[in-house]
N, C-alpha and C positions, 0 to 999 in steps of 0.2 A: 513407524516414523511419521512424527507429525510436522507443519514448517506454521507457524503465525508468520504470515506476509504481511502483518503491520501493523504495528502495534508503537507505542510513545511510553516508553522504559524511562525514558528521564525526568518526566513530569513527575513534581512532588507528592503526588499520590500515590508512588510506592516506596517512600524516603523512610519508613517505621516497617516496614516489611521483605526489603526486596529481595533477599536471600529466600526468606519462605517462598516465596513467590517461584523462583524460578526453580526452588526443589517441588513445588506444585506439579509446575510446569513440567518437569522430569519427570516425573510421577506417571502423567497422564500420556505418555511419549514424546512431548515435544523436542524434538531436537534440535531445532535451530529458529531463528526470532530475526524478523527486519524492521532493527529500531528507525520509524520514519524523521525526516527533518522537517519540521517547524517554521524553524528560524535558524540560517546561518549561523547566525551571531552564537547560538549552543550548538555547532558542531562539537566545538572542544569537548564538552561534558559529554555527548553523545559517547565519541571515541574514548573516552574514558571506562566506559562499560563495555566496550566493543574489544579494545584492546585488554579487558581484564578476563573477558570471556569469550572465547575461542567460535562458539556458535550463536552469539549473537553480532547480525552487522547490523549499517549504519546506510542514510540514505541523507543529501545534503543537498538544501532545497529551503524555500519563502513558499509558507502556506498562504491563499491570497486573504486569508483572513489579515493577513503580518505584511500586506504587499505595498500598505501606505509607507510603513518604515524603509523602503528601499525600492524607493520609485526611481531611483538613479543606476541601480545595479546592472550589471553586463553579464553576460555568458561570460565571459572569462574569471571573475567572481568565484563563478560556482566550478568550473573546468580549474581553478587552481586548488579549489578544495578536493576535487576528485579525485587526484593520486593516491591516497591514503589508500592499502589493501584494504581495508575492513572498510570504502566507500564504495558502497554496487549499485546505486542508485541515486537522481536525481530527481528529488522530490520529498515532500508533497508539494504538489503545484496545482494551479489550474483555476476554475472560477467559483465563485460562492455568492450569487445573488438570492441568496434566502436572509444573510444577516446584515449584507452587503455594508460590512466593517471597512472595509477598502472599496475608495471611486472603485466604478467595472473599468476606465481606460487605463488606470492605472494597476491592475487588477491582470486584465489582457499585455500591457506591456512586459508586467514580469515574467507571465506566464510564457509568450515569445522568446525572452532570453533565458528560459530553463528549457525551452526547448531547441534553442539552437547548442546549449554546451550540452542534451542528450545528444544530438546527432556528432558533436566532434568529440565528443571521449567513447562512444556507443555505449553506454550505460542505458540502462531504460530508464523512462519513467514514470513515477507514481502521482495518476490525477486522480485530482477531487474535483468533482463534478455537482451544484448544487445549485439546480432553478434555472438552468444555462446550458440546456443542451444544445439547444442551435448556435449560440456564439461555438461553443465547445467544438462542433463538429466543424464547422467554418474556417476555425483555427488549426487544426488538427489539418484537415483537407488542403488548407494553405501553404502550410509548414510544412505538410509533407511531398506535396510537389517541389519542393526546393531540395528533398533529397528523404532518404529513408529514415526512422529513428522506431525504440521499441517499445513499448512500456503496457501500463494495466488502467484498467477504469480501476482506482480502491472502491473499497466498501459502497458497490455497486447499487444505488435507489433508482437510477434514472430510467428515460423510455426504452419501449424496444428499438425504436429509431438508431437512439444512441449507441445501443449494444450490437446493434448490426452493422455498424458504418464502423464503429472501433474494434470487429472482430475481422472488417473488411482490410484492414491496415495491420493486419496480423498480432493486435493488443488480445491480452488476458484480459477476466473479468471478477472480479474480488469478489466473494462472498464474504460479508460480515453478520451479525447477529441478529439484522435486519430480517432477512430471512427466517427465522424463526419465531416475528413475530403475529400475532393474528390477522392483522390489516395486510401482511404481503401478501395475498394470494396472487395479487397480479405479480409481483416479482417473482418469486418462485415458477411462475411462469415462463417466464422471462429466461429464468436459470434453466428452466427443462430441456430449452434449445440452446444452449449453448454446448459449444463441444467441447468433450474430456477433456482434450487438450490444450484447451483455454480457460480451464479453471484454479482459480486459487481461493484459498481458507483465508483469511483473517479474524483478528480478536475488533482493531481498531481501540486496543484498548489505551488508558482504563476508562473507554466509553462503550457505549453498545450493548451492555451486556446479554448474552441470548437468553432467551428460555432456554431454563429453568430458572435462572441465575438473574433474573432481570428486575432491574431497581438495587443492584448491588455495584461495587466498584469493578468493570470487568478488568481480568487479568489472562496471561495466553494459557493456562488450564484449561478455563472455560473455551478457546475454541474446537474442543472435542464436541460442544455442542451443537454448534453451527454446521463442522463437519457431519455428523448423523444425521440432521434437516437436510445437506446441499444430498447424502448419499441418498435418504431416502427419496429427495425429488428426482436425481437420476436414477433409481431403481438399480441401485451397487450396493454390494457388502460393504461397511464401514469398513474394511481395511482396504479391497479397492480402492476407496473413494482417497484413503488418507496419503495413498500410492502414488494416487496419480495425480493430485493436487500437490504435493511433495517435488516429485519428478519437474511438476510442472514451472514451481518456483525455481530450480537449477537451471532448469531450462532459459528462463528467462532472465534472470539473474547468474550470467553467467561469472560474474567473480567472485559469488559466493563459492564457498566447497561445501562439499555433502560430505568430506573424507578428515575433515574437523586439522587441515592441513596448515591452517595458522595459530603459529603459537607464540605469545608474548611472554 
């Protein structure tokens, strides 16, 4: 059993394939896929895939790359999208001053009302962290005095700083295909101390792709690869490893099912 925690199914790079893709996917064991949100405004489409297939969900959420287009939105926004059974999560969210596509104040503002509608549906959720760990933790540290909420660093590049203040607040920490490249050596480090039970796989696709696979369009097949890098840094059997990154994702997405118990 394998789970991609985060992958983007609805981007038109997989509009000529996407049946191969997910019998890939089955192939390689993946059993379940958490298509992340973007942009609001494609929840509809999201759910469209989500409601046609029973193991893949849906996460509803302003990436802050998207955070200029809805510098006005509310927590209640995104908390009226969250009813939907096949919606377990809010996000992607969070801050990106590496491309810095969106002001950072407007950037931090959206980021505050995705994290106030995590804390009143209890959804986790899914940050992108990018050049901005000290805003990142500040905000986090802020929000979270105001009351509890759950979620994961994604596709984890940032310091150790970062991963120990957000494993402090009882957050996962995403492995993507970063991990498997030449230059991590300091990440992978990073992953060594992190504990079992805060570990998740991601594809993050169709970006990232790991080695072997890299300079291709990635898709959740490939993260069997990333998994064998994150197992061999924890010194686990790849099937351990795929166990308990699995477990890990139910855990914390608790309105997903492992028992493939919605059916449209």
């Amino acid at each position: 059993m394998l789970v991609d925690s985060h992958c983007h199914l609805d981007f038109n790079d997989f509009e000529e394939d996407f049946e191969d893709m997910l019998v890939r996917a089955r192939e390689k064991g993946v059993t379940a896929m958490l298509n992340a949100g973007n942009n609001i405004d494609e929840l509809d489409k999201q759910l469209e895939i989500s409601e046609k297939y029973p193991f893949i969900y849906t996460a509803v959420g302003v990436h802050p790359h998207n955070a200029a287009e809805y510098e006005n939105i509310k927590a209640e926004d995104f908390i009226a999208k969250a009813g939907h059974k096949k919606v377990v999560a809010i996000g992607e969210c969070g801050l990106d001053y590496y491309y810095d596509y969106s002001p950072k104040d407007v950037q931090v503002k959206v980021f505050v009302e995705q994290i106030k509608a995590a804390r009143e549906t209890g959804l986790p959720l899914i940050i992108h962290t990018r050049d901005a760990d000290d805003d990142t933790i500040e905000i986090l540290k802020k929000e979270y005095k105001k009351g509890a909420f759950s979620g994961e660093i994604h596709c984890f590049s940032s310091s150790k700083k970062l991963a120990d203040f957000a494993l402090s607040i009882g957050f996962y920490i995403s492995a993507s295909g970063i991990i498997t490249f030449n230059k991590s050596a300091e990440l992978r480090d990073i992953f060594a101390e992190v504990p079992m039970d805060r570990l998740l796989v991601e594809t993050d696709a169709p970006f990232l792709a790991p080695v072997p696979m890299r300079g291709r369009r990635n898709e959740s097949s490939f993260v069997v690869h990333t998994l064998e890098k994150l197992a061999q840094i924890k010194g686990v059997p790849f099937e351990k490893m795929a166990q308990v990154t699995s477990d890990n994702f139910y855990s914390l997405f608790r309105k997903a099912s492992d028992k493939g118990r919605y059916e449209f």
